[in-house]
N, C-alpha and C positions, 0 to 999 in steps of 0.2 A: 504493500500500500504506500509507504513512504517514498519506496523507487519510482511508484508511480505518477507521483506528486511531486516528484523532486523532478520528474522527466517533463511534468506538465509545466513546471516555473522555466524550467529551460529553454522551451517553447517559446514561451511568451516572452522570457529575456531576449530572445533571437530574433522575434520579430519586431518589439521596441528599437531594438539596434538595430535591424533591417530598413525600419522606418524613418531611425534618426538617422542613418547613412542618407535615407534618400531624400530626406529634406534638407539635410545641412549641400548634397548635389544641388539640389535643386535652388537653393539660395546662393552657393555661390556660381552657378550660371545668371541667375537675375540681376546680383549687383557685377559681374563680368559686362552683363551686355549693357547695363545702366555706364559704365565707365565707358566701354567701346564707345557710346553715343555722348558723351561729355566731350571727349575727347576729338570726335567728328567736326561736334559743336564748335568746341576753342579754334581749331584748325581751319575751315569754314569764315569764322568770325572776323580770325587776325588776318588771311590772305584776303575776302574782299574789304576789311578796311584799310589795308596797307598795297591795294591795288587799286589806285585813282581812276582811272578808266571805269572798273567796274562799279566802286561806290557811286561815282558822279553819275553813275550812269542810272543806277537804283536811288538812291538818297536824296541826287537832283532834279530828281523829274517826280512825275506822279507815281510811277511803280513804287516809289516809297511805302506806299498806304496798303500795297501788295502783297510789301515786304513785313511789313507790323501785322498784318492780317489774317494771312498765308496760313502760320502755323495753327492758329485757331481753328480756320475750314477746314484743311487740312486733318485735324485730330477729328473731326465731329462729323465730316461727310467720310473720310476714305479710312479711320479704325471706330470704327464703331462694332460692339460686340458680334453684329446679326454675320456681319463682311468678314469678321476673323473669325467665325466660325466655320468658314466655308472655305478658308484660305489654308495652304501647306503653310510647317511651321516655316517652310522658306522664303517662304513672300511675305509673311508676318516679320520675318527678320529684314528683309528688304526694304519693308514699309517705314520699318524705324529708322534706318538709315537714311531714307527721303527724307523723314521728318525730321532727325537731327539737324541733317543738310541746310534744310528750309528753317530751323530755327535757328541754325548757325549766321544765316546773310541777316536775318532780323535784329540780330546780338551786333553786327559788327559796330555798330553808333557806340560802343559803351568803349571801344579801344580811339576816337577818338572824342571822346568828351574826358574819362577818366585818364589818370597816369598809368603808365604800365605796371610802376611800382605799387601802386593802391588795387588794381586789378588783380596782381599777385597776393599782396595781402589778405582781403576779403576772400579770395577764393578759398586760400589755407584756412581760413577762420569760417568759412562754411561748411569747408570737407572735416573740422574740425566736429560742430555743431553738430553738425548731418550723422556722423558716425556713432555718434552719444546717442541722441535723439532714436537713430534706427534700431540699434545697440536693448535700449529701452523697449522700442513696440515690439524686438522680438523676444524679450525676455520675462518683461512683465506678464501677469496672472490676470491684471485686473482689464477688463473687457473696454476697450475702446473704442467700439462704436459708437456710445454717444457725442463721444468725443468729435469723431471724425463728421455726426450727420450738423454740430453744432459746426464746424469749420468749415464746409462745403457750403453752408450758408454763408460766414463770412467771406469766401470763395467768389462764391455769385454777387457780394456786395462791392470787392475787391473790383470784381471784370468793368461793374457799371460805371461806378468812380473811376476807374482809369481813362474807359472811354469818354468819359463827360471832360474830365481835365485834359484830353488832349485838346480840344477845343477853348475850354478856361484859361491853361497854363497856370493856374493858382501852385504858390509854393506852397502854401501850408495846408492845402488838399493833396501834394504830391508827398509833404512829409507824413502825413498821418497814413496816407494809404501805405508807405512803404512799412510803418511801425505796425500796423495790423497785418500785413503781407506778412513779416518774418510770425509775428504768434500762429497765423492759419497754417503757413508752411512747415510751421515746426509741428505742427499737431498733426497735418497729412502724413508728415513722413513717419511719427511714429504709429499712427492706426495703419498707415498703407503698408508698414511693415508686418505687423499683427495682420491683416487682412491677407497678406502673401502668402505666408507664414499656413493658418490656417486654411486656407485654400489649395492647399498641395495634397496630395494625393497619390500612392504607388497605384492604387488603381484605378486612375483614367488615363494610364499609358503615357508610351513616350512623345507620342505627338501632343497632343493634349497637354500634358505637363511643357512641354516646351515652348507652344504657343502662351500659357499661360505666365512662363519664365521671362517671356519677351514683355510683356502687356504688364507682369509689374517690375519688370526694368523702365518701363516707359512711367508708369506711376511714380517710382523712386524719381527718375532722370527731370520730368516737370517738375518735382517739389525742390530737388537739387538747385536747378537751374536760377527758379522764380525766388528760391530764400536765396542765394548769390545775389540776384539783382535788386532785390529789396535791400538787404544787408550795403550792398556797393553803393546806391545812394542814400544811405546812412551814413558810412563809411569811406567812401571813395572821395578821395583827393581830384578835381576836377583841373582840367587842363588849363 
């Protein structure tokens, strides 16, 4: 009886560690592809803003409004859940690489308004934040969804006030929104961790789980992105 008891906990030891092997996989594919597309991002950012040709040619003209735009349609018409669920995980990987791309030309304005030494700064000081904060939604116990459905609101408050001040240009509308931008962002990244996290699975396979490693790469890679840019003009030393 004991043997068999003792054979039955070994079971279950085995597949706890089966499990945590294939989540702790599974996590470091999300934040792999989350950096691949930072990395896209900065690259992107620094060649068309230190290639006059091409800036002047976006930034001068009306394509501008293209270019701030872009990534928004972009995320809402072409990854929406119904279209990646119909997609190989390879085109799901494709798609973020566009959207990198396309939020990369959007970023380039922050290499000529900021210093490059403040651009470095702030980054290390988000990759710093971002790591904590993520660090936290995957370890913590305590349930963060309310969390996240309370910051998805400030989220939506976030999108309407930007677009209203591109038109205002008010500073003290652009400072307050960047101070509530870094609290929303910091609160996404630690539920969209917990949300990743528990949304894995060994059994809906490997495509399945790898579309889904893309999509909350893409989840971490916006909250990255937006607390960097809120944090930069907080922080960033201007040209």
């Amino acid at each position: 009886m004991f043997d068999k008891r003792n054979e039955n906990l070994d079971l279950n030891y085995a597949g706890e560690k089966s499990i945590d092997l294939g989540l702790q996989a599974h996590m470091r594919k999300v934040y792999n592809v989350m950096v691949i597309g930072l990395a896209i991002t900065g690259i992107v950012a620094y060649v068309v803003a230190n290639t006059e040709a091409i800036f002047n040619l976006i930034f001068g003209t009306p394509l501008q409004w293209v270019a701030i735009f872009a990534p928004l349609a972009f995320l809402w018409l072409g990854m929406t859940p119904n279209r990646i669920a119909k997609m190989t995980p390879m085109a799901v990987g494709v798609m973020f690489v566009i959207f990198a791309s396309i939020f990369g030309i959007s970023l380039a304005t922050i290499f000529k308004v900021y210093s490059g030494d403040s651009i470095a700064r702030v980054f290390f000081i988000t990759a710093g934040m971002f790591a904590g904060i993520s660090i936290y939604g995957y370890t913590t116990k305590k349930d963060l969804s309310g969390v996240g459905s309370f910051m998805i609101m400030g989220l939506i408050g976030i999108i309407i006030a930007a677009i209203v001040n591109i038109f205002l240009q008010s500073e003290m509308m652009y400072f307050v929104i960047s101070v509530i931008g870094v609290i929303v962002f910091t609160g996404l990244t630690a539920w969209d961790t917990q949300r990743i996290k528990e949304s894995y699975s060994a059994s809906y396979g490997h495509d399945a789980n790898t579309k889904m490693a893309v999509m909350g790469a893409l989840s971490l890679y916006l909250n990255f992105i937006l607390l960097f840019q809120h944090l930069l003009s907080l922080l960033g030393s201007r040209e």
